[in-house]
N, C-alpha and C positions, 0 to 999 in steps of 0.2 A: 441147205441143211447146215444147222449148226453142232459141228462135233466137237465136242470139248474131249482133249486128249490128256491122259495125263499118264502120264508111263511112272512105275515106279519097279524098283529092284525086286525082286523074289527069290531069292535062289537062282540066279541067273534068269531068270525069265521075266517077261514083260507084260504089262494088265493096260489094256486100253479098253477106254470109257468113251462109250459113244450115246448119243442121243437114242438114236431107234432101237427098240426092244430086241431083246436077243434072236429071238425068235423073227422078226422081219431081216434083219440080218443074214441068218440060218438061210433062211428060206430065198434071200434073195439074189440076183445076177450074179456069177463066178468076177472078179475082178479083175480084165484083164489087161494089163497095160500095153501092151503091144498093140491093142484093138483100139486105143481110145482116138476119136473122129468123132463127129459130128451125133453122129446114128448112134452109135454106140452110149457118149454124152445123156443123148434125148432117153434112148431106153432106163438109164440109171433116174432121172432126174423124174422121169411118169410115176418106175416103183417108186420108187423114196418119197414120189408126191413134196415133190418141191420146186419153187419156181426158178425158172432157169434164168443165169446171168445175162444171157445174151439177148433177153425176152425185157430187159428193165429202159 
């Protein structure tokens, strides 16, 4: 997946710009870093429907 990040200031707050619609986002896996392995990798990479690095 290609996410294009770009943070800028707001009032202290930050805006990140991602590829997938806000809404697959919303809806998708909780993000969990402490989980991240193989399994965990795979299920992120099925939603997102994108092909996996380790598969090139």
């Amino acid at each position: 997946m290609s996410i294009d990040i770009r943070s800028q200031s707001e009032l202290g707050r930050f805006k990140v710009y991602v590829d997938p619609s806000r809404e697959t986002v919303k809806n998708g896996p909780e993000y969990r870093p402490e989980a991240l392995n193989r399994t965990y990798e795979e299920m992120l990479y099925n939603y997102y429907k994108r092909p996996k690095y380790w598969d090139r």
